[in-house]
DSSP file (Angstrom, degrees, kcal/mol; ACC not computed):
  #  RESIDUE AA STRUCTURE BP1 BP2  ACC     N-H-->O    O-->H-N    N-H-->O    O-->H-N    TCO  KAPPA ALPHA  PHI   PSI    X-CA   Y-CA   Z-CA
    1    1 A X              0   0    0      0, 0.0     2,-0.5     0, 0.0     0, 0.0   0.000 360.0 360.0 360.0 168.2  137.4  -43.9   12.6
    2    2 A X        -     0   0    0      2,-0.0     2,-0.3     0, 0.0     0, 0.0  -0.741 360.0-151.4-130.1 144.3  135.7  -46.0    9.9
    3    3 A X        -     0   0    0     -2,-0.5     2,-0.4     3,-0.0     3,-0.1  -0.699  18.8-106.1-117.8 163.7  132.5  -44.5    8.4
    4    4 A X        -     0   0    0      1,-0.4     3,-0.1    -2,-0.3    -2,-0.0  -0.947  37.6 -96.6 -96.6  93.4  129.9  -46.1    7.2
    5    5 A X        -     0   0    0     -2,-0.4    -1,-0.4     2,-0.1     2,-0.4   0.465  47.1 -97.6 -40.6-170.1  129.0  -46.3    3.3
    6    6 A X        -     0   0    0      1,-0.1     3,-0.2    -3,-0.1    -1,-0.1  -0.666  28.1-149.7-102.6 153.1  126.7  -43.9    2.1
    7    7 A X  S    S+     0   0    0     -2,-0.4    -1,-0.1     1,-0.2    -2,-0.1   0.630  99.4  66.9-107.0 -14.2  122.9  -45.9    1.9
    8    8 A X  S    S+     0   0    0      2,-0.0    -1,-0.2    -3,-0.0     2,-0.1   0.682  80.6 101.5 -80.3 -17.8  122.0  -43.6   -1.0
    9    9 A X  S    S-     0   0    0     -3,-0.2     2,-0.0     2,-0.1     0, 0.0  -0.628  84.4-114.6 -62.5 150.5  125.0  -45.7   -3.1
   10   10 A X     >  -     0   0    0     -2,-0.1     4,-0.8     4,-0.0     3,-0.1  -0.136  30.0-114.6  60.2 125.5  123.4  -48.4   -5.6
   11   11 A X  H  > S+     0   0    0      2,-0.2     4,-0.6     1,-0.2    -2,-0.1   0.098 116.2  63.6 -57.0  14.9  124.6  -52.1   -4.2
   12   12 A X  H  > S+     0   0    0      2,-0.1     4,-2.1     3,-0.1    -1,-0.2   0.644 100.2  48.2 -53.0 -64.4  126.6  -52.5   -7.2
   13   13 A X  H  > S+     0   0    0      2,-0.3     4,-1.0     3,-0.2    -2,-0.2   0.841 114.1  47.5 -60.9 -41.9  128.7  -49.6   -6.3
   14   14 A X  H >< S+     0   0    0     -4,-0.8     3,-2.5     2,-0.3     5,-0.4   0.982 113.4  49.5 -66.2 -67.4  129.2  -51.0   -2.5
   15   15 A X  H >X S+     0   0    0     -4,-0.6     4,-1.4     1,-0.3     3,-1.1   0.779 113.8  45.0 -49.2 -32.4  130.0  -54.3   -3.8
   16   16 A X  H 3X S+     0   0    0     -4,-2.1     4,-0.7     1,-0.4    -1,-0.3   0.540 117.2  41.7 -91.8 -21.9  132.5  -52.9   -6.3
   17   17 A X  H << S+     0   0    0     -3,-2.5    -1,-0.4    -4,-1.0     4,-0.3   0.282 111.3  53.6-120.6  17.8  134.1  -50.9   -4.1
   18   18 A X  H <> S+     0   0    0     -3,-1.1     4,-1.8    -4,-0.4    -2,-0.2   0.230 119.8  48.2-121.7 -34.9  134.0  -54.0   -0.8
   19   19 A X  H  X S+     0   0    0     -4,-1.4     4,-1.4    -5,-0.4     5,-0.4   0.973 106.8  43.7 -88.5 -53.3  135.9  -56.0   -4.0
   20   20 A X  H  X>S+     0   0    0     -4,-0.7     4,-4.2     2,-0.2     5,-1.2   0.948 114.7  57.3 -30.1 -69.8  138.5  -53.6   -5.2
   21   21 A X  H >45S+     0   0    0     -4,-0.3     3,-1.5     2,-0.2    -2,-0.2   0.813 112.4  45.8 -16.9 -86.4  138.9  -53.4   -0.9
   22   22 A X  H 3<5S+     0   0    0     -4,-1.8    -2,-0.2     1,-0.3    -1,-0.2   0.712 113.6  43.6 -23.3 -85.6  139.5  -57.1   -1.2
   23   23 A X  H 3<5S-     0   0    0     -4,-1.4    -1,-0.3    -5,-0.1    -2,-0.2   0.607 115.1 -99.4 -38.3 -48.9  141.8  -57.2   -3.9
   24   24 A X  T <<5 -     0   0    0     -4,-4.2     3,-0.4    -3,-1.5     2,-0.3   0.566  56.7 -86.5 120.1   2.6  144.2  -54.4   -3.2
   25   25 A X  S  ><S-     0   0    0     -5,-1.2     4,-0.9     1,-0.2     3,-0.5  -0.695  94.0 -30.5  83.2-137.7  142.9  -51.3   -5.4
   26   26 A X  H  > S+     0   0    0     -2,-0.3     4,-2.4     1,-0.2    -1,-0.2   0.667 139.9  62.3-104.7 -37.2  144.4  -51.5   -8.9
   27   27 A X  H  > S+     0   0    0     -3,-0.4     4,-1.5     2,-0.2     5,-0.3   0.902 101.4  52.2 -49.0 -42.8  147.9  -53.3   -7.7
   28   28 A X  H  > S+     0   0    0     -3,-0.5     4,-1.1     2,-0.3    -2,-0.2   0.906 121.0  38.5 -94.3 -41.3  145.7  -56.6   -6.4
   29   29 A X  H  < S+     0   0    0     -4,-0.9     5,-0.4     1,-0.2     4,-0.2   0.945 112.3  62.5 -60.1 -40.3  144.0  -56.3  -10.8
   30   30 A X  H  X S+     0   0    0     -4,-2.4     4,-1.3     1,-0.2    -2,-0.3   0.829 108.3  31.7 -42.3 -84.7  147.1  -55.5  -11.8
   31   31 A X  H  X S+     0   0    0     -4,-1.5     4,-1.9     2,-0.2    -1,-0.2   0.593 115.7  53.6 -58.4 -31.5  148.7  -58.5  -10.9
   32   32 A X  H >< S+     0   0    0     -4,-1.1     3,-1.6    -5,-0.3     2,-0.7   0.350 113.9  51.1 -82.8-104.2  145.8  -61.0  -11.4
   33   33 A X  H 3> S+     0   0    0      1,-0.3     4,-4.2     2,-0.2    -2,-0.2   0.195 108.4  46.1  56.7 -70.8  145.7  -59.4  -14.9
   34   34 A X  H 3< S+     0   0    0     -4,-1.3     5,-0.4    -2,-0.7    -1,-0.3   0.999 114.1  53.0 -68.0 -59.6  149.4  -59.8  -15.6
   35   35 A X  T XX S+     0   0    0     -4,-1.9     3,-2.7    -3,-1.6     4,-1.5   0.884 106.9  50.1 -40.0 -63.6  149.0  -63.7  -14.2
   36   36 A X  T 34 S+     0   0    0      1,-0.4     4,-0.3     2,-0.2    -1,-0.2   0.904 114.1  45.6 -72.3 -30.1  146.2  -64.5  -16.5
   37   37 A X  T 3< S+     0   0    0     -4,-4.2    -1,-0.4     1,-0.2    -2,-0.2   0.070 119.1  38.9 -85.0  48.0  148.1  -63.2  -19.7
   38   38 A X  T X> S+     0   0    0     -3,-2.7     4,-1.6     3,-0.0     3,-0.7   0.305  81.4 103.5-133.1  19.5  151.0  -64.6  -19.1
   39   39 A X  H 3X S+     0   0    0     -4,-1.5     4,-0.7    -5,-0.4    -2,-0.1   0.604  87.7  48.1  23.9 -52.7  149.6  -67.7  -17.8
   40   40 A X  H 3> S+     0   0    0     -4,-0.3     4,-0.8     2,-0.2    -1,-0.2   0.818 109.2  51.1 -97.7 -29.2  150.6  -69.3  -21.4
   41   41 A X  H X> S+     0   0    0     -3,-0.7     4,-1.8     1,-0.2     3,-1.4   0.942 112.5  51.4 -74.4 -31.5  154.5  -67.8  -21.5
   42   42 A X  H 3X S+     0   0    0     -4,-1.6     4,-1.2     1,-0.3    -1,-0.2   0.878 108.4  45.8 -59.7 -41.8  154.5  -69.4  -18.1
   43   43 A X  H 3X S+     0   0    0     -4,-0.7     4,-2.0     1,-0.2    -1,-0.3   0.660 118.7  48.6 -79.1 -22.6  153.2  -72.7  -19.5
   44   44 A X  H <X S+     0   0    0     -3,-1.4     4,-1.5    -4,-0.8    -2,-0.2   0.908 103.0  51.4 -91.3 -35.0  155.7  -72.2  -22.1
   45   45 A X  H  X S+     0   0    0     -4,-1.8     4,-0.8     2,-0.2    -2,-0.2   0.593 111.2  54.3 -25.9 -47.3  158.8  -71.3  -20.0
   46   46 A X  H >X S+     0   0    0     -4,-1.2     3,-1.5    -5,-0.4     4,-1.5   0.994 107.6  51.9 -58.5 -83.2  157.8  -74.8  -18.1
   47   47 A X  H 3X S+     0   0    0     -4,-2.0     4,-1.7     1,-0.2    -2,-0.2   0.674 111.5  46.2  -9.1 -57.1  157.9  -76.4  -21.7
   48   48 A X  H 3X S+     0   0    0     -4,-1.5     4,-1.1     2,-0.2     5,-0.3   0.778 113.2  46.5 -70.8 -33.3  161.4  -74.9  -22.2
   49   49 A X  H <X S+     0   0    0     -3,-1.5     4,-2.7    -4,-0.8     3,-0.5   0.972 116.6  48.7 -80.3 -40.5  163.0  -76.0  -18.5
   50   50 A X  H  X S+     0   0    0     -4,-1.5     4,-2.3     1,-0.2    -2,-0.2   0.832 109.9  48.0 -82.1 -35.7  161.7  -79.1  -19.1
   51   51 A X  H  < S+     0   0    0     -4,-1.7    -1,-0.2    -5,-0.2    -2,-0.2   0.764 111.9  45.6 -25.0 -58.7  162.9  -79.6  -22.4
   52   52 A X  H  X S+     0   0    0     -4,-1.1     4,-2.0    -3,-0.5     3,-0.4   0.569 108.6  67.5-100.0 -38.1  166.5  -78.6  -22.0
   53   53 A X  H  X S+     0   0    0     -4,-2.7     4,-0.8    -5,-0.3    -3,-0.2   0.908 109.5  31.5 -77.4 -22.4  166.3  -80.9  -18.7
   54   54 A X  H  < S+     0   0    0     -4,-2.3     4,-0.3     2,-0.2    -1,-0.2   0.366 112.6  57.9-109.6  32.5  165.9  -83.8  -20.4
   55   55 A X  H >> S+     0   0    0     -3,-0.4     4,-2.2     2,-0.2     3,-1.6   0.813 109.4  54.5 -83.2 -79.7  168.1  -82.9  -23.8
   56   56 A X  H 3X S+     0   0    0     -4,-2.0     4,-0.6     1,-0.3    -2,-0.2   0.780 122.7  28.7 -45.3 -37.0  170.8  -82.4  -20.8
   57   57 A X  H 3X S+     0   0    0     -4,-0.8     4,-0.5    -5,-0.2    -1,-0.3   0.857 118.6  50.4 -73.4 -31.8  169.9  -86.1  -19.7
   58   58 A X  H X> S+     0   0    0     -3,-1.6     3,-0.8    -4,-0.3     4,-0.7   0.910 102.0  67.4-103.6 -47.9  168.9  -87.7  -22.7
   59   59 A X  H >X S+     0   0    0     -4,-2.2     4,-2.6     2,-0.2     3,-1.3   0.934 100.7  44.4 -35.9 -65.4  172.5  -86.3  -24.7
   60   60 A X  H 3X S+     0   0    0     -4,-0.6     4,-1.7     1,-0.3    -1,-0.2   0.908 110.1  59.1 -70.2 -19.4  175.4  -88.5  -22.6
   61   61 A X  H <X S+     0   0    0     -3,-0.8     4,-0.7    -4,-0.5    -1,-0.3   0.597 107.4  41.7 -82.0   0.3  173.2  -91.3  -23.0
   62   62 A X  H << S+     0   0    0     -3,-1.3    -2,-0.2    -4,-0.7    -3,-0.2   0.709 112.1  56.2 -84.8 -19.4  173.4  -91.0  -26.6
   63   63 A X  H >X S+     0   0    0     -4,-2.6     3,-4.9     2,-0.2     4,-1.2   0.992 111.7  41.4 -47.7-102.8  176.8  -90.4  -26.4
   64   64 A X  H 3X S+     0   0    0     -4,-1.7     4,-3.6     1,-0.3    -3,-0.2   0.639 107.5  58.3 -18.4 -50.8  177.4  -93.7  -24.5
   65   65 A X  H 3X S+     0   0    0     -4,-0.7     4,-1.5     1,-0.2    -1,-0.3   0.667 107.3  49.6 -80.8   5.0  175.4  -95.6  -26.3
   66   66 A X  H <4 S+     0   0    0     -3,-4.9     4,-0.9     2,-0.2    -2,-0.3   0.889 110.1  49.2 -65.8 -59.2  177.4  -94.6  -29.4
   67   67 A X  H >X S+     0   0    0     -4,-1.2     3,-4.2     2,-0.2     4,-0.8   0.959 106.0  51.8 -72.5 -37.3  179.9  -95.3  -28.1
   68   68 A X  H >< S+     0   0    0     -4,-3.6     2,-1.5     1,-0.3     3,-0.8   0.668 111.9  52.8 -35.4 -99.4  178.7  -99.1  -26.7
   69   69 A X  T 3X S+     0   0    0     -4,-1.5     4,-1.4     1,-0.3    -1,-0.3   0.357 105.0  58.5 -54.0  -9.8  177.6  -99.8  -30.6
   70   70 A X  H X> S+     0   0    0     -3,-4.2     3,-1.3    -2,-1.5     4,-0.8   0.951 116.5  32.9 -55.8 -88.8  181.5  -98.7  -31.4
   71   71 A X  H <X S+     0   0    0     -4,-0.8     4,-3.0    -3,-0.8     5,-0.2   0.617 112.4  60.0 -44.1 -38.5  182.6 -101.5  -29.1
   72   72 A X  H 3> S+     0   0    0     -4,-0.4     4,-1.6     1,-0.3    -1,-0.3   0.903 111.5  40.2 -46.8 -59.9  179.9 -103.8  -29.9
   73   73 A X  H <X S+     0   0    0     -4,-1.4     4,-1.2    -3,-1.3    -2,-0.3   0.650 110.3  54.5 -78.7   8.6  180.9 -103.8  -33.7
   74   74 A X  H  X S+     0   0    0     -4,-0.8     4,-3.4     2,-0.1     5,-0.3   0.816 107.7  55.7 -94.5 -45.7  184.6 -103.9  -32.9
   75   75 A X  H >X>S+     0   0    0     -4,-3.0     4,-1.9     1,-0.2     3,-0.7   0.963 112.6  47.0 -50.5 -75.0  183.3 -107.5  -30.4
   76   76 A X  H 3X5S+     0   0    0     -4,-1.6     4,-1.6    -5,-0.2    -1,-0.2   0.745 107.0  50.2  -3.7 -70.6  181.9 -108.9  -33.6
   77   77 A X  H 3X5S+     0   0    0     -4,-1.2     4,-2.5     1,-0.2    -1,-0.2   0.723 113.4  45.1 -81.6  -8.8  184.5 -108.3  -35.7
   78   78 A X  H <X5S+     0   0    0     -4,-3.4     4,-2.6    -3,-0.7     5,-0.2   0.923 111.1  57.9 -73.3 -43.7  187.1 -109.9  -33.3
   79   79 A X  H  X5S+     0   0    0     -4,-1.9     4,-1.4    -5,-0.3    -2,-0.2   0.918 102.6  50.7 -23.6 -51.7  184.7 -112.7  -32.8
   80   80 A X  H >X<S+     0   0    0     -4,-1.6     3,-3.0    -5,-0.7     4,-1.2   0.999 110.6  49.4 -66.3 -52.8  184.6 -113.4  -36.3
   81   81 A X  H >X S+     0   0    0     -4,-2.5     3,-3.3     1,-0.3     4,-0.8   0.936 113.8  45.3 -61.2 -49.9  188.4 -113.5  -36.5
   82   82 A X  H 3X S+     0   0    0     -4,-2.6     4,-1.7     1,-0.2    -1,-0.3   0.681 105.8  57.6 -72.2  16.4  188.7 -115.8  -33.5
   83   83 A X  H << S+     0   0    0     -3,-3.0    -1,-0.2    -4,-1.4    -2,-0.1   0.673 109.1  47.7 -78.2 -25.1  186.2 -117.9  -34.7
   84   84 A X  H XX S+     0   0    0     -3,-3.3     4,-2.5    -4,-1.2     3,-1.9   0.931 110.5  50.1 -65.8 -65.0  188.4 -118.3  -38.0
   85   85 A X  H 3X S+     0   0    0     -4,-0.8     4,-2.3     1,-0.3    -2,-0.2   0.990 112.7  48.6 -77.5 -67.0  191.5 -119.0  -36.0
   86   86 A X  H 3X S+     0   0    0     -4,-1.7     4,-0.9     1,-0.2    -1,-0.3   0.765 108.8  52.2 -21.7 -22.6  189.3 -121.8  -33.8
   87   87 A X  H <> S+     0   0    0     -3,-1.9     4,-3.5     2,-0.2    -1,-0.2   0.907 114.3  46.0 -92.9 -59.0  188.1 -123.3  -37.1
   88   88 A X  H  X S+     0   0    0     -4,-2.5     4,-6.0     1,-0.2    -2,-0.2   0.942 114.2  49.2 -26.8 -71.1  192.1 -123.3  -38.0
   89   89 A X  H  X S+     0   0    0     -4,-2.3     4,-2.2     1,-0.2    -1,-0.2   0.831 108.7  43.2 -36.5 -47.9  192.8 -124.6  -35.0
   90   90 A X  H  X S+     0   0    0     -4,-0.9     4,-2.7     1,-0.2    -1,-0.2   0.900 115.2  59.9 -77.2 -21.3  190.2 -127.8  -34.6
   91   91 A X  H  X S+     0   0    0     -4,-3.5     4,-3.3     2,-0.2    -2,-0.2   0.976 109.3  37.5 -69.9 -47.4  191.3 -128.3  -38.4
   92   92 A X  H  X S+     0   0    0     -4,-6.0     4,-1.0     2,-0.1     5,-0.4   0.963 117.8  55.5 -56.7 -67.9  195.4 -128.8  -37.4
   93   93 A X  H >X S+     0   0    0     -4,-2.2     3,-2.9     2,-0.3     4,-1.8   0.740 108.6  42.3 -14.3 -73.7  194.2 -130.7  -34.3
   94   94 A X  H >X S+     0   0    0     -4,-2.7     4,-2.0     1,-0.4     3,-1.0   0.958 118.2  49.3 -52.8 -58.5  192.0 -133.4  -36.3
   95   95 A X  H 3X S+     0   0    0     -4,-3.3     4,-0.6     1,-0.2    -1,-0.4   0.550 109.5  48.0 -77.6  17.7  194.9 -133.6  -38.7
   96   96 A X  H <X S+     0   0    0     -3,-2.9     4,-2.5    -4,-1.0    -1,-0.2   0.628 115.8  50.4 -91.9 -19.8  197.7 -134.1  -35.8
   97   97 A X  H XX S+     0   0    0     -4,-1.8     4,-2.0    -3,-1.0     3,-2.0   0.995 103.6  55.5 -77.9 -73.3  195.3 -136.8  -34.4
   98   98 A X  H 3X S+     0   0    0     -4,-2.0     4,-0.7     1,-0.3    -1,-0.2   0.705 112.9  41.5   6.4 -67.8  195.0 -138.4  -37.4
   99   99 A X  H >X S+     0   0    0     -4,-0.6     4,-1.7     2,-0.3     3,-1.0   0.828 109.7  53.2 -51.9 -46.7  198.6 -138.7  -37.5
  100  100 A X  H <X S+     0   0    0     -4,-2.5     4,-1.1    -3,-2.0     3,-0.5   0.937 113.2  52.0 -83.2 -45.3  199.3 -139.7  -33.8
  101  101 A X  H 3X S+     0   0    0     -4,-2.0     4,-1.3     1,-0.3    -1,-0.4   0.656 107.8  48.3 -71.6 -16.4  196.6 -142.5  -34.6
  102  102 A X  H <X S+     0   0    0     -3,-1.0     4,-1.6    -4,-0.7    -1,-0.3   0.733 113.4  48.7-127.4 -42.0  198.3 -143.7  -37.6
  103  103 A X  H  X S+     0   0    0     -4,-1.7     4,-1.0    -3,-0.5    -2,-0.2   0.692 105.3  55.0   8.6 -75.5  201.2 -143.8  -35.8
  104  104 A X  H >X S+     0   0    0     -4,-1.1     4,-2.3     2,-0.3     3,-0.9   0.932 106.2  52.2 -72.0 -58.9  199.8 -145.7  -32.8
  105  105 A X  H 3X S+     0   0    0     -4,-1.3     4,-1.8     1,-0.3     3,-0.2   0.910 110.0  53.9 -67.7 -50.4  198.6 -148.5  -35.1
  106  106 A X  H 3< S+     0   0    0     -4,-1.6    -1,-0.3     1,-0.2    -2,-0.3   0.789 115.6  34.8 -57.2 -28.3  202.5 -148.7  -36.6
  107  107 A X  H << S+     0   0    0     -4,-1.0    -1,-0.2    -3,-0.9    -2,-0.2   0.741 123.4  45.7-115.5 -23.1  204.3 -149.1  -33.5
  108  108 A X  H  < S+     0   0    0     -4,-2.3    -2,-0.2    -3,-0.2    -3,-0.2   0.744  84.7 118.6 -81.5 -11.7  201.2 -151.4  -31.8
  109  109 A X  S >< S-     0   0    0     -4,-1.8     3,-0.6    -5,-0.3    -3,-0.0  -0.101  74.8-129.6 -44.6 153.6  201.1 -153.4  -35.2
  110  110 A X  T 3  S+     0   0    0      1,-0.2     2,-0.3     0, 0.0    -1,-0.1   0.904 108.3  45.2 -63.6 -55.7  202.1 -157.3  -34.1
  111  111 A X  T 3  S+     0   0    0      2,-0.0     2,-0.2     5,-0.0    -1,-0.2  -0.183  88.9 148.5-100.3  43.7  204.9 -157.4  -36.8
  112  112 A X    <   +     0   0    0     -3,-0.6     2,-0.2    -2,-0.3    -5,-0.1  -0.580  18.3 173.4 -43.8 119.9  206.4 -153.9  -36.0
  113  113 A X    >>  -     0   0    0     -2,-0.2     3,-2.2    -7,-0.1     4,-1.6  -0.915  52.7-100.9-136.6 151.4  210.2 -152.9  -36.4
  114  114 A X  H 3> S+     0   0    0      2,-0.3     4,-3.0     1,-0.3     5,-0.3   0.798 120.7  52.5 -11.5 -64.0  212.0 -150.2  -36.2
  115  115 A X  H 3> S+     0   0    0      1,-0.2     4,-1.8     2,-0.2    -1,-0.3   0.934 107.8  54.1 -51.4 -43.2  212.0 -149.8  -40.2
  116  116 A X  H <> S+     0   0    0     -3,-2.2     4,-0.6     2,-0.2    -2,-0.3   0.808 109.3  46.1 -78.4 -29.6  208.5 -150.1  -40.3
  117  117 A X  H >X S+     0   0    0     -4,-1.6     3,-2.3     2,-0.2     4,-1.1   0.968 112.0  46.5 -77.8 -43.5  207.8 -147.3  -37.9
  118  118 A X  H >X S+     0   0    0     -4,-3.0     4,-3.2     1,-0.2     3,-0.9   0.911 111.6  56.7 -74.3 -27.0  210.1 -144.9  -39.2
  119  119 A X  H 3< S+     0   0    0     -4,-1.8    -1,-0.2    -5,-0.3    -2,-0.2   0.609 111.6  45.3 -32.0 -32.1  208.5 -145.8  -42.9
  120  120 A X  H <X S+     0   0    0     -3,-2.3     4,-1.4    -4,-0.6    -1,-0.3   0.731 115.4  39.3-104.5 -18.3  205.4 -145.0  -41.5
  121  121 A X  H <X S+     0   0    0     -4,-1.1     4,-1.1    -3,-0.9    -2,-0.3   0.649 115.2  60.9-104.0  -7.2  206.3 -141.4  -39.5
  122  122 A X  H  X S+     0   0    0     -4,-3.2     4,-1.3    -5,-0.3    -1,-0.2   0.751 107.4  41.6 -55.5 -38.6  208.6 -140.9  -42.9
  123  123 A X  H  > S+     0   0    0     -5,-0.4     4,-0.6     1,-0.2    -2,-0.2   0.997 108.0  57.8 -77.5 -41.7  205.1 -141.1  -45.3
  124  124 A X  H >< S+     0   0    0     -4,-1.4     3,-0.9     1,-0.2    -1,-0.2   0.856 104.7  56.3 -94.8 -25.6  203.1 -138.8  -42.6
  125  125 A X  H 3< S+     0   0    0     -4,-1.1    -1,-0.2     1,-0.2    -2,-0.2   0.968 115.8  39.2 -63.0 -46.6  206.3 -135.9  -43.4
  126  126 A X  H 3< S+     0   0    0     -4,-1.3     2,-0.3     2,-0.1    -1,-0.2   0.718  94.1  87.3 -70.4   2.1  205.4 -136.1  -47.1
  127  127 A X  S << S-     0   0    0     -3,-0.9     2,-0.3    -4,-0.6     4,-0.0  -0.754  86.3-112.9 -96.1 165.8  201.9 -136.3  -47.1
  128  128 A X    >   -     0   0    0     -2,-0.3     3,-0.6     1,-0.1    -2,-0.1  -0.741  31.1-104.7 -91.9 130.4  200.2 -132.6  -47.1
  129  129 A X  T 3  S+     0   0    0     -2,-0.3    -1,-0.1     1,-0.3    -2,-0.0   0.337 111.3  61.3 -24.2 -25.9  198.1 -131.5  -44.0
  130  130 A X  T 3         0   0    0      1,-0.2    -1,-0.3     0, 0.0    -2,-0.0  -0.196 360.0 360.0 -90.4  23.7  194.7 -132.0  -45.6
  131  131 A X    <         0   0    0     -3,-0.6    -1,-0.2   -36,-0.1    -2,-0.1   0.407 360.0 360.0-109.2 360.0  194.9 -135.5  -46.2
């Protein structure tokens, strides 16, 4: 059976002992107690998982993008050479054109023979590619 407080107690004393009730005795302080100090390791603990979770993300994408700038200069520097060998290239090209035209005009010439064309594909062996 449940009794009644005592009416001689102080309301201070009822209320304090109706909150304790509430609470749980000294386990229910205990533990709001313990929450509010460690409240901040908690906030810190958070800090740390969250940390370490995006280190664990942030890490293979630095990785990767290492390695992409690896590959990147490696593109370059093949670029440059084929850019060379292209340069090479359009320069034999102009001078085989050159030739074939010089050619063209000997064998279309009006007063063309046989002597005069080889005369003319005779001079183009002896002259040097840059000419």
């Amino acid at each position: 059976m449940i009794s009644a407080p005592n009416p001689e107690a102080p309301g201070w004393v009822q209320v304090l002992i109706s909150l304790l009730g509430i609470l749980g005795g000294t386990t229910g302080l205990a533990a709001i107690a313990t929450v509010v100090v460690q409240r901040g390791k908690f906030k810190a603990d958070a800090a740390d998982t969250l940390t370490e979770a995006a280190l664990t993300l942030v890490q293979p994408l630095q990785s990767r993008i290492t390695e992409l700038e690896g590959q990147a200069i490696s593109a370059r520097s093949e670029l440059g050479l084929l850019r060379e060998q292209v340069n090479q290239l359009q320069f034999v090209v102009r001078a085989l054109t050159r030739t074939l035209d010089r050619w063209r005009t000997a064998i279309r010439a009006p007063d063309a023979t046989l002597r005069k064309v080889r005369a003319v594909v005779a001079e183009s062996d002896r002259q040097p590619e840059g000419s």
